[in-house]
N, C-alpha and C positions, 0 to 999 in steps of 0.2 A: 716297457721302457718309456722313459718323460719325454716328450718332444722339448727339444732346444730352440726356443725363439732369443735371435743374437740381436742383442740392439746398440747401440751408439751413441756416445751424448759428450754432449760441448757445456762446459758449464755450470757443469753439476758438482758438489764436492761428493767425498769419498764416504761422508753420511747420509747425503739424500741419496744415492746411489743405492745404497744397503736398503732404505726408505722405502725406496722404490719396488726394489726387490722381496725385501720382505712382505711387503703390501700386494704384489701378485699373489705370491705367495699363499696367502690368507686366502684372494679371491680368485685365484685357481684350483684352493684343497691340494696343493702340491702336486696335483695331474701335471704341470709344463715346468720346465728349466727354463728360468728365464738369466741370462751369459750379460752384462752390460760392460760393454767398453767403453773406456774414457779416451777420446780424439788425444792424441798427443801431436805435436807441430809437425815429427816427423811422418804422420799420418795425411797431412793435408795435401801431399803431393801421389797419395796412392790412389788407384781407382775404386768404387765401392765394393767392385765386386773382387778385388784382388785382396781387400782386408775381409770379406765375405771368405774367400779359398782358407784366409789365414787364421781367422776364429780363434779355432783352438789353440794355438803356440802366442796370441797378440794380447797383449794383456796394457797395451796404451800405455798413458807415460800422464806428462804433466798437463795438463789442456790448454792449447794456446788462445788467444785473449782475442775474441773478434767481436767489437763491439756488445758485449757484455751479453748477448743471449744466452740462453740456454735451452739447446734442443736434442729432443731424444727422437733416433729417428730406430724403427723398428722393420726389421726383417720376418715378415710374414702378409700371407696374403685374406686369413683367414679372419675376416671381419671382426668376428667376438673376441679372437686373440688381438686384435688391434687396439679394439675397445677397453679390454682387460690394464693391459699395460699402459693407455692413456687412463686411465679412472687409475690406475694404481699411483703413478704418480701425481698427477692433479689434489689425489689427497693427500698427500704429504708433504708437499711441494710448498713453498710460501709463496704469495700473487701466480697462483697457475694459469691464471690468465693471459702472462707474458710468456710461457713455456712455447716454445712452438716444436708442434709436434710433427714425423710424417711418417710416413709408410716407405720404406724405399723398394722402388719401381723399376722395372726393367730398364728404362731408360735412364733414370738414376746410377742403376750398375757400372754404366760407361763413364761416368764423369770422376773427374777426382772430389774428394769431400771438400778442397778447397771452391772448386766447382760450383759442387752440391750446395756448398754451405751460405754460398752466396746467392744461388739461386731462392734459398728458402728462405733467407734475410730478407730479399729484395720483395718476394710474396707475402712474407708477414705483416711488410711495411705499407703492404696496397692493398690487404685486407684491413689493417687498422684505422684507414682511411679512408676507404671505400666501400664504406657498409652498403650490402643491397637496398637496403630500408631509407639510406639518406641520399640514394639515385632518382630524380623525377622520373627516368623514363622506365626503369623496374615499376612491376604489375604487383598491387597488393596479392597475400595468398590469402 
């Protein structure tokens, strides 16, 4: 049987999704199911882990509009499947560079994705600007 890795994304249309999917796919050899939900608005007030319970029956809706990111955040803890599905969409993605991507975490679970979603906004936007390398008091490696 495939293992099911359930992911989440804001932003995405209904072709990169496929994209995306299709592109594990390939670099899975079809061994994992990879499930991608589209956030729909009435999603933003649920907690992760309660659209997590719902997987199977949720099938998201239209994706509400928050400051134009677009992020896939994925359900698994299993490094190389993390890697997998970020490298899957990265390639097919246009400027993958502004993707922001995460892993969701236990602590994650508890929040709503409207929560979520601004937590990971607010981080994208302090890593786009706070490169280690442009810190004086950061140690060359």
């Amino acid at each position: 049987m495939k293992e099911k890795i359930i992911c989440f994304t804001l932003g995405l249309s209904g072709g990169d999704i496929e994209k995306g999917r299709a592109s594990f796919g390939q670099m899975t050899e079809g061994m994992h199911e990879l499930d991608v939900i589209a956030l729909s608005d009435a999603m933003l007030a649920a907690t992760v882990e309660e659209a997590l319970d719902q997987a199977d029956r949720t099938k998201g809706g239209q994706a509400p509009a928050l400051s134009g990111n677009r992020v896939v955040m994925v359900n698994t803890q299993e490094r190389p499947l993390v890697l997998q599905v970020l490298r899957s969409f990265k390639a097919v993605l246009p400027d993958p560079q502004d993707l922001i991507f995460a892993v969701i975490t236990d602590t994650a679970r508890t929040w709503t994705f409207g929560e979520y979603l601004g937590h990971l906004q607010r981080e994208h936007e302090y890593m786009k600007t706070h490169r280690p390398e442009n810190q004086p008091d950061m140690k060359r490696m």
